[in-house]
N, C-alpha and C positions, 0 to 999 in steps of 0.2 A: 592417438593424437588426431586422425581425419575424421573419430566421430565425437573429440571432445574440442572445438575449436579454442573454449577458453584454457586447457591446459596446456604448457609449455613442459617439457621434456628434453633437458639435458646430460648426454653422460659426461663422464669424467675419466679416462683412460689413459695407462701407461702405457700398453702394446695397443696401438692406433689397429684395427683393421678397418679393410676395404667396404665398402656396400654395407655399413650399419644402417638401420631402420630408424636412428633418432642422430639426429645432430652430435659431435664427441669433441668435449678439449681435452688437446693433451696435455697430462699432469706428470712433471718430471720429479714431485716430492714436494715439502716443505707446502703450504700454505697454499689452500687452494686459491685458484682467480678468479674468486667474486667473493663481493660486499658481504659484511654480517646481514645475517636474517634474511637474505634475499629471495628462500627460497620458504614453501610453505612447506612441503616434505622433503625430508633428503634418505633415500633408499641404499646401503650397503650392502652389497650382496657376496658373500663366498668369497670377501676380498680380504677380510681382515687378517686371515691365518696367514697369509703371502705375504706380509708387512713386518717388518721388524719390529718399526714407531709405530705399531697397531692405534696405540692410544692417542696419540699426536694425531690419525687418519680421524679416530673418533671426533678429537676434542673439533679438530675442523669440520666435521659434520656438523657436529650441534652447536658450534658459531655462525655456520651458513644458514641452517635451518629456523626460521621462526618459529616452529611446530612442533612437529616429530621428526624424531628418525628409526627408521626403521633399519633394523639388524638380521643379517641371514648369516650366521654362520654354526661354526662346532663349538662344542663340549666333548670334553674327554673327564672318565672318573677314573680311568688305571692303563697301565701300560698296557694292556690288550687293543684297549680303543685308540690309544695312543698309535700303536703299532698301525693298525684298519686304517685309520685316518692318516696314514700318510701314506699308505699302499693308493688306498680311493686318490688321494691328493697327486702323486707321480703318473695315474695312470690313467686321471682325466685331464689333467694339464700339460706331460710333457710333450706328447705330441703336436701342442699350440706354442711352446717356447716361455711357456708361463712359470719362472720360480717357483718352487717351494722353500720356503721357508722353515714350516712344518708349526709356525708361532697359535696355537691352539690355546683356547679358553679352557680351565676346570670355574667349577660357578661357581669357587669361592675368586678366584683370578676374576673373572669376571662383575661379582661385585666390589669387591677393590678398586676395580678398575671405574667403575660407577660413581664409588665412593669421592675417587680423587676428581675427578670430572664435574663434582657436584649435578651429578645428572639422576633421575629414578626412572625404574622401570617401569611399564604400565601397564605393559602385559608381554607375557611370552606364552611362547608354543614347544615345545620341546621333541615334538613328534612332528615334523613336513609331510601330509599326506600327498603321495604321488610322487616324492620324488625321483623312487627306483620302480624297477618293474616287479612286482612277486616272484618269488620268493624271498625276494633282495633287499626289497619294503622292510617285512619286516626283520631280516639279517641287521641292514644298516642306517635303516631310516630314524630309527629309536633310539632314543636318549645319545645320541652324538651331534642331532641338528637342533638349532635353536631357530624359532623368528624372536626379535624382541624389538615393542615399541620403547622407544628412553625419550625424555624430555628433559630441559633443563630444570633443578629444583627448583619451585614457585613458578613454573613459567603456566601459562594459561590463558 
């Protein structure tokens, strides 16, 4: 934000901490507090699988968003990943007070969840480069992380 003056940068947070680097409202659930379209991207990150109303968090993204939004989270294809993904999930969250839920995507769930939303995907990544350290990369980095851009259908 200090080398891009024209962009504005807002989070959106349930568990408030101290000394964030961008401005944060707190959001207690149900509908966020801003206008349709207001924003030009809206970014979700590692939050959806914490979420019950996963889809309701969605549908609110791409009500706010004029653009895109962009999606960080899991995929799971069988109880194994299943399992990973919620050892990873308790053992990088519990120590912050952060819920699990354990509410994970398979990407048939995931376009479903597209489908009902009237939204499309525009692109995904299915492999996060970086986000563990080697060996761990490739242990857990593969086929359980998604990015994905979605827009609303016809929007443009």
């Amino acid at each position: 934000m200090s080398k891009r003056k024209d962009i504005k940068v807002i989070g959106l947070e349930v568990f408030l901490r101290p000394n964030t680097s961008i401005p944060i409202v707190e959001y207690s659930g149900g509908s966020f507090p801003f206008a349709d379209g207001v924003y030009s991207t809206v970014l979700i990150a590692d939050t959806l699988h914490h979420i019950k109303t996963k889809e309701r968090v969605l549908e609110e993204c791409l009500r706010v968003s004029k653009g895109s939004v962009i999606v960080k989270d899991h995929f799971y294809r069988n109880f194994w990943e299943h399992v990973l993904l919620r050892g990873l999930d308790v053992g990088g969250n519990a120590a912050h007070g952060v819920p699990s839920v354990f509410n994970y995507f398979t990407r048939e769930s995931w376009q479903r969840t597209l489908i009902r939303l009237k939204a499309e995907e525009t692109y995904r990544l299915e492999e996060v480069p970086g986000q563990y350290p080697m060996p761990f990369q490739w242990l857990f980095g593969r086929k359980i992380q998604f990015i994905a851009k979605i827009e609303r259908v016809g929007s443009e």
